[in-house]
C-alpha positions as CSV (number, residue, x, y, z in Angstrom):
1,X,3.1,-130.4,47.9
2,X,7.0,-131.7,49.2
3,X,8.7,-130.4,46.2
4,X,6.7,-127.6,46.9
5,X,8.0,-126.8,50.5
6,X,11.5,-128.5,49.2
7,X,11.7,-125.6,46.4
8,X,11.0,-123.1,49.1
9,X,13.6,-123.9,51.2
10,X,13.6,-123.4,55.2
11,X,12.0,-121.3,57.1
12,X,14.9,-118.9,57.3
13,X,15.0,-119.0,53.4
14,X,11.2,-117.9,53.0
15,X,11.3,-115.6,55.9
16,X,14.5,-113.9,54.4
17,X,12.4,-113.9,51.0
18,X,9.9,-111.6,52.7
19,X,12.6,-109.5,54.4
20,X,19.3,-96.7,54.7
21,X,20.1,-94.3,55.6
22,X,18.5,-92.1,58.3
23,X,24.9,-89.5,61.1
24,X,26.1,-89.9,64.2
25,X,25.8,-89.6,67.9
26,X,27.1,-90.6,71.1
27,X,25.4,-93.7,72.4
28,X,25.5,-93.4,76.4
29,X,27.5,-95.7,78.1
30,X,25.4,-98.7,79.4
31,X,25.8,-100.2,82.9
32,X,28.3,-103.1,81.9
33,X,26.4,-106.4,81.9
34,X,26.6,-109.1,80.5
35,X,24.0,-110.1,76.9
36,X,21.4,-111.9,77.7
37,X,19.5,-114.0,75.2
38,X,16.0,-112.7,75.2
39,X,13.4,-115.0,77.2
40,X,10.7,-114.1,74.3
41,X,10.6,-112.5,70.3
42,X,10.8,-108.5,70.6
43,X,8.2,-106.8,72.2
44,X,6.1,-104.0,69.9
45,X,4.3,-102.1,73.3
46,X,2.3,-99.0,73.6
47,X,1.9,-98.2,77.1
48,X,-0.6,-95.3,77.9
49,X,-2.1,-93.6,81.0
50,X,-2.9,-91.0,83.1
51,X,-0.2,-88.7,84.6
52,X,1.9,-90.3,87.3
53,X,0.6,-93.9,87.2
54,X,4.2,-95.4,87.0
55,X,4.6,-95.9,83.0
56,X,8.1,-95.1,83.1
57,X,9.0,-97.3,86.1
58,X,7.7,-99.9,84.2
59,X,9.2,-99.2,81.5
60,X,12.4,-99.1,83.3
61,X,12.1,-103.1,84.7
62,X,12.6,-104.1,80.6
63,X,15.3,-105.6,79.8
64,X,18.5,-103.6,79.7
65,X,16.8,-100.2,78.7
66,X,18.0,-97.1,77.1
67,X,15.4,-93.8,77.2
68,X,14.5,-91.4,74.4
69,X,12.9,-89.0,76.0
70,X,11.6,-85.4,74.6
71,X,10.5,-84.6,78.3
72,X,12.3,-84.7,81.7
73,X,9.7,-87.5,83.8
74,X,12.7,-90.0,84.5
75,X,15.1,-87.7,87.0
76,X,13.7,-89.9,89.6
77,X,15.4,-93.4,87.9
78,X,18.6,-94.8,87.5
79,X,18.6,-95.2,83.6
80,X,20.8,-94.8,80.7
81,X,19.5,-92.3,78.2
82,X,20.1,-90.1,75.4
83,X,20.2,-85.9,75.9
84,X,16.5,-85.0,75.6
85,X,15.3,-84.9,72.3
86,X,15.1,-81.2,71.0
87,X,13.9,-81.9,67.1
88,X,12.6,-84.7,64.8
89,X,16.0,-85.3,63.4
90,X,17.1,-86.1,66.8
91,X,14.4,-88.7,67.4
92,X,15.7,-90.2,64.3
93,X,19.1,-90.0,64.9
94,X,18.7,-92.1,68.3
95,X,17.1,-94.9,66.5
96,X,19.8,-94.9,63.8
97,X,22.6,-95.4,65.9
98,X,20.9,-98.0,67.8
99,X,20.0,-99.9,64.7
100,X,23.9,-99.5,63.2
101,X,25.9,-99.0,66.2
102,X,27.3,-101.5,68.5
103,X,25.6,-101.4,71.9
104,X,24.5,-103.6,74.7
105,X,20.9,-102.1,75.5
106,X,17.5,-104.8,74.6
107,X,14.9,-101.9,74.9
108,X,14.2,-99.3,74.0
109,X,11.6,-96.8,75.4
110,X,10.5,-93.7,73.7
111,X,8.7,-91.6,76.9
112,X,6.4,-90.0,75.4
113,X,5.1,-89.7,72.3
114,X,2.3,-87.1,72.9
115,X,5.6,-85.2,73.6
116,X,7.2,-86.1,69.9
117,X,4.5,-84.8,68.4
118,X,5.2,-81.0,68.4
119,X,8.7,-82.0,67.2
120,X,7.5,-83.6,64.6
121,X,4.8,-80.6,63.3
122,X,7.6,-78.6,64.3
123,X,10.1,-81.1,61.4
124,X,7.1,-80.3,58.8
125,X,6.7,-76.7,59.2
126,X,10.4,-76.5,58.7
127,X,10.4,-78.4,55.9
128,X,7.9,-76.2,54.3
129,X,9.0,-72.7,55.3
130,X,6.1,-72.1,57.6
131,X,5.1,-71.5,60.8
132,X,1.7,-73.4,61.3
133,X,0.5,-77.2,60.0
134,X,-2.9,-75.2,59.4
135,X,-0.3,-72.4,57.4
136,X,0.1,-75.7,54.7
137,X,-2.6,-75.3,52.1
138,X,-5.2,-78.3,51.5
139,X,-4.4,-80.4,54.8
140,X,-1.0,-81.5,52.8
141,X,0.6,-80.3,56.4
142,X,-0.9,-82.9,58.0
143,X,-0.7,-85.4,55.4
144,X,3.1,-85.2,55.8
145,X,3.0,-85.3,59.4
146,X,1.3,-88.8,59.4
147,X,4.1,-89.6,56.6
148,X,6.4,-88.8,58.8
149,X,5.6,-91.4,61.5
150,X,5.0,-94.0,59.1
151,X,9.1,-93.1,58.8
152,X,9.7,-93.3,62.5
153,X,7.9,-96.6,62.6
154,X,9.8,-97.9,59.9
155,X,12.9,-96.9,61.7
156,X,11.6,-98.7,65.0
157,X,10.4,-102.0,63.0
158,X,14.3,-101.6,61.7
159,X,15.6,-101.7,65.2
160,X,13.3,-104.6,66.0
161,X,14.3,-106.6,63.1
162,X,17.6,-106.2,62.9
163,X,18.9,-105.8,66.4
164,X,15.9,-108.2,68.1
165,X,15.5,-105.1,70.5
166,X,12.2,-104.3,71.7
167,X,10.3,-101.2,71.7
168,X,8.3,-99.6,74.3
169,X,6.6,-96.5,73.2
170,X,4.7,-94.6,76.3
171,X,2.1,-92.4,76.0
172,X,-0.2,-90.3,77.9
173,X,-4.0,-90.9,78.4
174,X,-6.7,-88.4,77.3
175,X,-10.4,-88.5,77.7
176,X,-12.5,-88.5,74.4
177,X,-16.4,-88.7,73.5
178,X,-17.1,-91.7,72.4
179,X,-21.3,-93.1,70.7
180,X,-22.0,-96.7,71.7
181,X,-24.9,-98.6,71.3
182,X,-26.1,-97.8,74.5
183,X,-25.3,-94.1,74.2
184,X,-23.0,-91.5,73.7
185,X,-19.7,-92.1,76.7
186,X,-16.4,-90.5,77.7
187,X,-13.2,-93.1,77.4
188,X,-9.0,-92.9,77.6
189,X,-7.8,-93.1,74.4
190,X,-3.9,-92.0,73.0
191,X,-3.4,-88.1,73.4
192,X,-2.5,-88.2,69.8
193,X,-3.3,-86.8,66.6
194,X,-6.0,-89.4,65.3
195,X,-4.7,-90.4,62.0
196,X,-0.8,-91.0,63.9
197,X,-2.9,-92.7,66.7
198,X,-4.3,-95.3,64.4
199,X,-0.9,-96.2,62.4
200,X,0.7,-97.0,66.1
201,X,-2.1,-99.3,66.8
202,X,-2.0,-101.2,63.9
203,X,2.1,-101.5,64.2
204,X,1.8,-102.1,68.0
205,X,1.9,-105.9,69.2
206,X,0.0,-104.9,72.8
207,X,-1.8,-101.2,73.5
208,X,-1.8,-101.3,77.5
209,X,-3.9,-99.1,79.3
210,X,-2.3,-98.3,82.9
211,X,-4.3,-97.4,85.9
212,X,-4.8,-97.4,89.5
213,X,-7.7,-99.6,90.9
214,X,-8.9,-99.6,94.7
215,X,-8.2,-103.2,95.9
216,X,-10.7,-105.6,97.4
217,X,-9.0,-106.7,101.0
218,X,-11.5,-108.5,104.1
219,X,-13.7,-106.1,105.8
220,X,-11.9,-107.0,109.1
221,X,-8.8,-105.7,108.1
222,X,-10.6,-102.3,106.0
223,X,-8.5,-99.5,106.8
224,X,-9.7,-95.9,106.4
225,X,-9.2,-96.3,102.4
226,X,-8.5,-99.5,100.5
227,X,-5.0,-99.3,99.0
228,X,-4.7,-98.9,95.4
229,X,-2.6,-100.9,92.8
230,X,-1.7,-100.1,89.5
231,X,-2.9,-102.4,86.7
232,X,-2.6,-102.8,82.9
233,X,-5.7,-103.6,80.9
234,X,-5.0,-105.4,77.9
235,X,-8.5,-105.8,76.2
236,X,-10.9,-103.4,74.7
237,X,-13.1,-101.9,77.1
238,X,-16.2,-99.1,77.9
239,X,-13.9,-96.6,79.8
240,X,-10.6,-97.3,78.1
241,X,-9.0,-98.8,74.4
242,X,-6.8,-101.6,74.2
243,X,-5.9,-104.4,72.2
244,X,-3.1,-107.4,71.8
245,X,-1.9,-110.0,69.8
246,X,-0.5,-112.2,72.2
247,X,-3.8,-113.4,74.5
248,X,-2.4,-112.2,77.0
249,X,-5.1,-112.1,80.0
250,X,-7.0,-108.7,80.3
251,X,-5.9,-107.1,83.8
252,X,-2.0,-107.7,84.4
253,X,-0.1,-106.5,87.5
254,X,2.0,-103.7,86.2
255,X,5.4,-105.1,86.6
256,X,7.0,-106.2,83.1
257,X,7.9,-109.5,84.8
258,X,4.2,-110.4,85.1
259,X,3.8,-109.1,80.9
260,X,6.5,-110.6,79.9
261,X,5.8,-114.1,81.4
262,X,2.1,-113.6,79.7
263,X,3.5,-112.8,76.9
264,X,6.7,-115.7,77.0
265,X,3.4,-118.7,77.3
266,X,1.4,-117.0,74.0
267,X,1.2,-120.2,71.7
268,X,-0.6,-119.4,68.1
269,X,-4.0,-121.6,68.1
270,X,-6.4,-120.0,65.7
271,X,-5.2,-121.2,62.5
272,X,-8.5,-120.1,60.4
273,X,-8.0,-116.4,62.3
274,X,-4.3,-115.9,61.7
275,X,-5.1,-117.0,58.1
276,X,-7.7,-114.7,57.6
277,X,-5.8,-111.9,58.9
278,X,-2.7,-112.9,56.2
279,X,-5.4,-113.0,53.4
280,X,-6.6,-109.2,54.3
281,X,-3.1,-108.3,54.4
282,X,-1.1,-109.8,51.8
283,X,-2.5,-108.3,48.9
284,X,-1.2,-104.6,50.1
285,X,2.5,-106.1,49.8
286,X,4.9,-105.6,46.9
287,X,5.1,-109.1,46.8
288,X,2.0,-110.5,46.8
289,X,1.6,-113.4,44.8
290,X,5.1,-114.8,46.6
291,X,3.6,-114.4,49.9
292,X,0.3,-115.8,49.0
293,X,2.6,-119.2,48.1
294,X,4.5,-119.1,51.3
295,X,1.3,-119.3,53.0
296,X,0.1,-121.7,51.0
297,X,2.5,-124.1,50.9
298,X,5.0,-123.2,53.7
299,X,2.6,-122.0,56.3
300,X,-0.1,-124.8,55.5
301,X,-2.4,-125.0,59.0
302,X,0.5,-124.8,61.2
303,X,-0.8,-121.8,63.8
304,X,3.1,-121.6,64.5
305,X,4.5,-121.0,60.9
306,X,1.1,-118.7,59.8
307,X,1.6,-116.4,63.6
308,X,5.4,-116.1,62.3
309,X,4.5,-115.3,58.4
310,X,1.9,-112.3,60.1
311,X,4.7,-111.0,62.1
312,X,7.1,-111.0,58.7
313,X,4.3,-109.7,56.7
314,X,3.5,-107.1,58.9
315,X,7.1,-105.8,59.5
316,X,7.7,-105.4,55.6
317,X,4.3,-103.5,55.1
318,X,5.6,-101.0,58.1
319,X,9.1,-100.6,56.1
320,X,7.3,-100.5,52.9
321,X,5.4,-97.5,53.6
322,X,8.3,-95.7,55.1
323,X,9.9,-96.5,52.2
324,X,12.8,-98.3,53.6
325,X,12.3,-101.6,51.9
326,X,10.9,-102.4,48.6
């Protein structure tokens, strides 16, 4: 077992083992400041919710942000930003100069994607000389349209890995029918396309559902209404979806101070569960029988090492099917 872990080198070495060309546009000129080391590993968020709950003030307390926007909700804050997004290619372009270009910014927020969408249906009606998805025979159209977000997100896990920037992807809320055991329910879910919806929750490290709740004050002091707060959910619920990889507690205040210091005291325990998740994973990667022997005899037990081979894992499987790394 040493000359084992001795042939595979550090952890650098095997996580290097598991380790394009999307033109060029202005960056905008960032508030001069000066870099921070981050306080915790990049940050994979989906933040969703109903109109006007504050997702983009939120987003905005991240550390040194820069906005991609394809609508105009941010005229009210002092944030750099790129000109709004008009196509696809745009979208991409952004990302591509923040991944090769030299900049200052630690976040980056795409606000919103529910707004992306038509530029991306848009990109593949374009690209097949049409005028509708529906128009492309088969369901090929939208086939190609989940294609091309697996490219985006291969683009944003670029920017993650290679400039340690996180992403915060904002979304709006919308309300679907949903059958329980109990019956058939309404819930918030992502107003996206379903098939795109599911690839961002699997690539996403915490899918945060924003709202405002009435708060619970002393009868004495009960004024005509109780005042409201704004509140992320980070667990699965009834009335709402969410999810996280980080135990992070399940209502937050929503100020990124309070989720990043959740987020910054996340140490890996479950050995057996981060293990079982690498051995459902692992056999979809290129390199499958090397990964299986990093886990094996880098990884051992250690909740640490196995939390860190996930995270590497699950990077190259979002670049792999964008086709950015093989």
């Amino acid at each position: 077992m040493r000359r084992a872990r001795a042939e595979l080198g550090s952890s650098d070495e095997v996580l290097a083992m598991l380790a394009t060309s999307l033109k060029s546009t202005a960056l905008p000129t960032p508030a001069p400041s000066p870099r921070k080391a981050p306080a915790l590993r990049p940050q994979r968020v989906v933040l969703y919710g109903v109109e006007g709950v504050g997702k983009s003030t939120f987003a905005s307390q991240a550390p040194s942000p820069v906005f991609l926007c394809a609508e105009d909700g941010i005229a009210h804050l002092e944030v750099d930003r790129f000109p709004t997004a008009k196509s696809w290619v745009d979208v991409l372009e952004a990302i591509r100069v923040l991944t090769h270009e030299e900049h200052s910014y630690e976040t980056l927020v795409i606000d919103t994607l529910d707004w992306l969408e038509p530029l991306c249906n848009e990109h593949v009606c374009k690209l097949a000389g049409v005028t509708s998805i529906d128009a492309i025979a088969y369901g090929k159209g939208y086939a190609e349209v989940v294609q091309q977000w697996r490219g985006l997100l291969g683009a944003l896990e670029m920017l993650v890995r290679t400039r340690k920037m996180n992403v915060l992807l904002l979304a709006h809320a919308a309300v679907r029918h949903a059958e329980g055991p109990r019956g058939n329910f309404d819930r918030y879910q992502l107003k996206l396309y379903e098939r795109v919806a599911d690839l961002i929750r699997l690539w996403c490290d915490a899918l945060l559902f924003a709202r405002k709740e009435r708060v619970t004050i002393e009868l004495a002091r009960l004024p005509r209404k109780p005042p409201e707060a704004r509140m992320l959910h980070t667990e699965e619920n009834g009335p709402w979806e969410a999810s996280n990889r980080l135990a992070l507690p399940p209502v937050l205040p929503m100020d990124w101070s309070d989720f990043s210091a959740a987020a910054r005291s996340f140490k890996p325990a479950d050995a057996a569960k981060i293990r079982a998740d690498l051995t459902a994973l692992i056999p979809y990667l290129q390199e499958a029988v090397r990964a299986a022997q990093v886990m094996r005899d880098w990884a051992g037990d250690d909740p640490a090492r196995l939390f860190q081979l996930l995270d590497r894992v699950r990077s190259k499987l979002t670049l792999e099917a964008a086709g950015l790394e093989s």
